[in-house]
N, C-alpha and C positions, 0 to 999 in steps of 0.2 A: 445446468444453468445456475442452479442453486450454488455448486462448491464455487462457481466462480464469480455470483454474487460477494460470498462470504468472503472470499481471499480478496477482492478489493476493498472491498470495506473494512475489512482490520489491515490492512496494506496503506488505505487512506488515512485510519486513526493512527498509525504510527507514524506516517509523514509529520501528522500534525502536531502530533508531541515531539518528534524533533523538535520543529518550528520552537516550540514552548522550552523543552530543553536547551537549545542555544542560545534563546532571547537570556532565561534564568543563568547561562554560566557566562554570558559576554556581563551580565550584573554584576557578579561575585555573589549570587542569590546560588551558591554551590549545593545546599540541601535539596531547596527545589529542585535543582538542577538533575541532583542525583535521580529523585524522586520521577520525573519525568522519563529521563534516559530509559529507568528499571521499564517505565508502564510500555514506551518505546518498542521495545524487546520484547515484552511481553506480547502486543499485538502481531508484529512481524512474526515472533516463533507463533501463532496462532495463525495467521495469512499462511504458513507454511503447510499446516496440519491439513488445510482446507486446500489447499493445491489439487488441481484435478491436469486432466490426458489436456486440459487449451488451456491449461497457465503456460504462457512463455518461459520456456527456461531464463531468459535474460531475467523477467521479473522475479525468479524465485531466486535466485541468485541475488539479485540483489534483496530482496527479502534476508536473506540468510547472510550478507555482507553487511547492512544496516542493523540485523539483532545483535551480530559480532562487536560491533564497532560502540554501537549503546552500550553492552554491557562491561566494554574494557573502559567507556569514556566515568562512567558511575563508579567502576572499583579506583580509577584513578582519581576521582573526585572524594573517597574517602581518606584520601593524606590529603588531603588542601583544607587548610583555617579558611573560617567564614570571612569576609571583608566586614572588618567594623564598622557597625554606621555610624554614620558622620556626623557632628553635632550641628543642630538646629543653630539653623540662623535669627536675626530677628532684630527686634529692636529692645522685645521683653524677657524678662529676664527667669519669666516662671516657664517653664518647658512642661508639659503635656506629656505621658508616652503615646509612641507611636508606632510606626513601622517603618524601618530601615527605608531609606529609597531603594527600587529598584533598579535605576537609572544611573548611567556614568553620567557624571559631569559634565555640561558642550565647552563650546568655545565663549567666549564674548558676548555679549547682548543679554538681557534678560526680559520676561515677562512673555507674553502674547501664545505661550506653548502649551496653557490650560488645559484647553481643550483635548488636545492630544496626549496630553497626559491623562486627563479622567477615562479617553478612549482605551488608552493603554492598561491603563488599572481595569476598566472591566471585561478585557479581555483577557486579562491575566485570570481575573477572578470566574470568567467564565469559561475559559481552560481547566481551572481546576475540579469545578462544578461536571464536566462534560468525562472527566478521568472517572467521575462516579456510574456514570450510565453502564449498565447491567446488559453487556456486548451477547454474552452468552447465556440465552432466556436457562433456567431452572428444567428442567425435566419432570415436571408435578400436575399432571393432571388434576380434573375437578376429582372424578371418581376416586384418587387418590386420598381427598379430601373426606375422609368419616363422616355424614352429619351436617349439621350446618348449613340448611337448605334456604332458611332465611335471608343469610351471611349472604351466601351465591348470590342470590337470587336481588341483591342490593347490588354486588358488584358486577351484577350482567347490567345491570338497568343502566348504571353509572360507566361502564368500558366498552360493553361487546355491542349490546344493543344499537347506541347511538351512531355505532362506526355502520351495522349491517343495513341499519331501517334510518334511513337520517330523517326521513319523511315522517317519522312518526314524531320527533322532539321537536315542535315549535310552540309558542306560547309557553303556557304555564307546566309543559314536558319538559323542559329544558332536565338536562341530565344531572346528577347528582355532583357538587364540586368538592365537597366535603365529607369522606366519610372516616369515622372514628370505630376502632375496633377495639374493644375492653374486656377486661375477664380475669382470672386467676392466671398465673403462669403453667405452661406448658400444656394450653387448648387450644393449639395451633392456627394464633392468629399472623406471623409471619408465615408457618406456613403456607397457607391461605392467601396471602399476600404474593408469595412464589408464585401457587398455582392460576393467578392471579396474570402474573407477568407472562406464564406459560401461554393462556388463556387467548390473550388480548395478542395477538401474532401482530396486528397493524396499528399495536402501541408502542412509544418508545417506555420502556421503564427504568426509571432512574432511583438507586437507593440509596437511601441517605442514612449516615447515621449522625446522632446531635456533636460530637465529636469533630464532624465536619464542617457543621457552621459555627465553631466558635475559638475563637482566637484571641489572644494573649492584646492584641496591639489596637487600639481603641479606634473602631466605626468599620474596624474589618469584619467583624460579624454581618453587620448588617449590608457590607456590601457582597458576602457570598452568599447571604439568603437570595439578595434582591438577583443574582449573577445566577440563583440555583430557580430561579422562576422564569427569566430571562432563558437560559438554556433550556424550560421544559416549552416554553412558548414556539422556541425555534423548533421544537422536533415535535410538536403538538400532532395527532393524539397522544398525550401523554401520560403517564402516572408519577406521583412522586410519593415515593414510599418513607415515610420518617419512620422508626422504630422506637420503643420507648420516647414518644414526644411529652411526656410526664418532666422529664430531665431537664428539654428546654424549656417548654410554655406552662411551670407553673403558677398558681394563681400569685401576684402580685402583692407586695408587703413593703410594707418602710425599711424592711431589713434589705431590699432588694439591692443590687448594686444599679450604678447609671449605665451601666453595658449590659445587664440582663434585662432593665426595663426597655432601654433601644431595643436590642434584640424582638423582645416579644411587640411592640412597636410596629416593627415592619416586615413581621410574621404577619401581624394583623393588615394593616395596609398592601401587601402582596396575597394575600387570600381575598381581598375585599374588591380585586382588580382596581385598586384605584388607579388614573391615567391608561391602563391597559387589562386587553379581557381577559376572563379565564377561561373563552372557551376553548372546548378539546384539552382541559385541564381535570384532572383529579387528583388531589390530596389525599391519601389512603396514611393511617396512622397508627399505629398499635401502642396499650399501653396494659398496665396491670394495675395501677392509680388513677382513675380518669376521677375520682373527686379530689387530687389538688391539679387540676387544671384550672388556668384563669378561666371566670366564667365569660369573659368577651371571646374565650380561643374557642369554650365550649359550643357557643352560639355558632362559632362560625363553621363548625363539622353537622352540617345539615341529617348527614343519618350516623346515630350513634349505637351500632350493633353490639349487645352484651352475645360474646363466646363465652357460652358456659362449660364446666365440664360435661364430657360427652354420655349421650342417654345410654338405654340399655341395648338400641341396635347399633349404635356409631362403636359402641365397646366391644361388640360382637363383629364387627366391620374391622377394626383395628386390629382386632386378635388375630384374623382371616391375615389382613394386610402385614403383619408384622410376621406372620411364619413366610409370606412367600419366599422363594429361594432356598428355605431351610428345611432341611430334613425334619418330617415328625408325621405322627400318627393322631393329631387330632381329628377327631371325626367332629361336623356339624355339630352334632346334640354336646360335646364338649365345650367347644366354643361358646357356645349360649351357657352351659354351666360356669365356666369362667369369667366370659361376660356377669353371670349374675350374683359373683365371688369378689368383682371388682366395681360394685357400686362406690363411688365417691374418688374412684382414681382418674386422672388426669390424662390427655393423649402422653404427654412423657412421665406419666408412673406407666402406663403400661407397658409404652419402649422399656422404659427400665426391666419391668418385670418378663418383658418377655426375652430380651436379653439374659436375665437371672436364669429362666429355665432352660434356653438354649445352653448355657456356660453347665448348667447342672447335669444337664445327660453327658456332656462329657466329663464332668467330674467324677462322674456317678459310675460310669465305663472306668477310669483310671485309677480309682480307689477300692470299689468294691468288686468289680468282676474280676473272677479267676479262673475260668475255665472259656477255654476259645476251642476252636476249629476250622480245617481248612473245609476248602465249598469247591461244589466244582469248575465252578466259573475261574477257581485260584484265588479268590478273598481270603480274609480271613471274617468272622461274625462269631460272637458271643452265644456261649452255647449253657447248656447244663450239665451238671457232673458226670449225669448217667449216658449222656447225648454221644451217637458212635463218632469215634473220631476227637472225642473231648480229650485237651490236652490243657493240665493245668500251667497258666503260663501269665505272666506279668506284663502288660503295654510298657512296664521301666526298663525292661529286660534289653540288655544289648542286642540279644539276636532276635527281636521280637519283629516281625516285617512291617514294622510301620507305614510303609506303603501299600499295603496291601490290605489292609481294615477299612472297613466303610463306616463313613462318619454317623453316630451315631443319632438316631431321631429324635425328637423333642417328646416326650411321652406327657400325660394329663397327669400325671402323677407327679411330675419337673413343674408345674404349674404350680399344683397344690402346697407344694414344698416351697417354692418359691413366694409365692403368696403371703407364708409365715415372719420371712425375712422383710419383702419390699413392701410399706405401707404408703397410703396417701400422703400428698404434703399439702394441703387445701385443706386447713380447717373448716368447722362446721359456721363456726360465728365469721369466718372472712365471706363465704358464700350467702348470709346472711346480709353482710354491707355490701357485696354486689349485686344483690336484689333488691336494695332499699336501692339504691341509686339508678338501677333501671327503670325500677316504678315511677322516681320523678324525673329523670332525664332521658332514658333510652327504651331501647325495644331490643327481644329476645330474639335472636340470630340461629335459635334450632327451629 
């Protein structure tokens, strides 16, 4: 029931960017155009993958005829010039930029078509918003998640909670609409935000990056903000993920331009539910600067969680999580010594570093071992000079069985060595200004 849940529903989302793709190329809006066809494709060859023994073959057939069809209509849409747009009409003679119409020309008559135009525009714009929704959740468990029990334990209250027990948030329960995630770089606040989307199975999660809400052609920002609130409303319970929102919303200055103060404008009036609710809505955020955000953006992230780097069991957690799948002989009581080797590194120094050591046992095989031998199993494994069957032999070696050597394990020794090389990158004086800034506006997330 499930594969054939999923195969309609990316079967549905590619109908509907068709829809979007044809409107875009009957325009001469041909980038768009392109643009939709690719996402097009993209759904349909995913409707395919999820096919199960009761997808109709007619549907899947036609699945695999409309991803065909999208992707010759997009390659042929790269040799077509864009349609120039048209100059402004008017009576004055100063022109504004704007954005091309989307629209052919009608016949005869003018006026009385407004409406259906403004309709038009914020279905365009919330087509575009609805291409961002995040079809296929992350793979990222909580436990996945090192640490940061505080962090959870804000976004259970604010996503899982309110959907499991609805009976417990009335009055002044009401669920959290705003929460701001801050810290140094690489303490796994997208992360977290993943395992977040993983989490919330009866959320819709939609990610955003600032890139997305802003555009070249004056008041179209503010109509995909208001198109990308509009769209979380409709699939409400929702999440809407911004990433570095430092980029869009920060604090405000006379240097600002009059499209970045719109912008932040109705950032603010669309988190404030004006005219409409926010409920079954959360604003989840992440940033590495959250002292230049405007303080009106700050007010309105009701919990402002500080991701610090990780303590001394979340590093001993990481270490665990970062070997699985990988060959090595760390024991327990290692871990904790590495752990306690790698006070002030970050969840990505560690990736780093433990990548460094995986890469070192096989460097360390390829450079300095000379002596192998065969096993009875038919391997080959690294042996000692004296060891029976010790044959001095090079991994460069033409005839060397390359296939037949078993990959070599990550030893505590590939740590230590490695440790020399990769150092923190979170100064001592930057964890200093994210504690001062917790003290007066936030709260600690381990």
């Amino acid at each position: 029931m499930q594969k054939r849940n999923l195969f309609q529903q990316y079967f549905n989302d590619g109908v509907n960017l068709i829809k979007n793709a044809v409107a875009m190329d009957n325009a001469g809006q041909y980038e768009q155009a392109k643009n939709y066809y690719n996402q097009a494709a993209a759904k349909f060859n995913l409707a395919k993958k999820q096919a199960g023994p009761q997808t109709s073959e007619n549907l899947l057939n036609k699945a695999t005829e409309h991803a065909e069809r999208c992707t010759k209509r997009a390659s042929e849409l790269d040799n077509i010039q864009p349609a120039a747009p048209s100059a402004a009409g008017g009576s004055s003679g100063a022109a504004q930029a704007s954005k091309p119409s989307n629209k052919k020309q009608g016949g005869g008559g003018g006026g009385g078509g407004k409406d259906g135009k403004e309709n038009d525009e914020n279905s365009e714009f919330e087509s575009r918003m609805a291409s961002a929704i995040l079809v296929e959740k992350p793979n990222i468990k909580w436990e996945d998640v090192a640490g940061l029990n505080e962090a959870k334990r804000s976004l259970y209250e604010a996503v899982i909670y309110p959907i499991r027990f609805k009976q417990f948030f009335v009055g002044e329960r009401t669920p959290w609409r705003g929460i701001l995630l801050y810290g140094p770089p690489g303490t796994g606040k997208s992360y977290l935000a993943k395992a977040t989307a993983s989490e919330a199975n009866n959320s819709t999660f939609i990610s955003i990056s600032t890139s997305d809400l802003v555009s070249k052609w004056l008041g179209e920002s503010e109509k995909l903000i208001r198109a990308l609130f509009d769209t979380a409303r409709k699939s409400a319970p929702a999440i809407i993920f911004i990433d570095e929102v430092d980029s869009l919303l920060s604090e405000r200055s006379e240097n600002d331009s009059e499209s970045s103060r719109r912008i932040k404008t109705e950032f603010l009036v669309q988190m404030d539910g004006v005219g409409k609710s926010m409920e079954g809505l959360l604003v989840l955020s992440a940033t590495n600067t959250p002292w230049i955000l405007d303080p009106a953006v700050r007010r309105r992230f009701e919990k402002k969680v500080y991701i610090p780097l990780p303590d001394f069991e979340a590093r001993k957690a990481m270490v665990t999580l970062r070997l699985k799948g990988t060959p090595h002989n760390i024991t327990p009581d290692q871990a904790e010594k590495i752990a306690h080797m790698t006070e002030g590194y970050s969840g990505a120094d560690i990736k780093i570093l433990s990548r460094e050591a995986s890469m070192l046992a096989i460097r360390n095989l390829m450079d300095k071992q000379e002596w192998f031998r065969m096993t009875e199993r038919g391997t080959v494994e690294a042996c000692a000079p004296n060891a029976p069957g010790a044959r001095k032999w090079s991994l460069r070696d033409p005839d060397f069985p390359a296939d037949k050597i078993e990959s070599p394990p990550v030893k505590f020794e590939d740590f230590k060595e490695a440790i020399c090389k990769i150092h923190p990158t979170v100064s001592p004086a930057e964890l200093v200004k994210y504690q001062t800034w917790t003290n007066e506006f936030g709260s600690e997330g381990n």
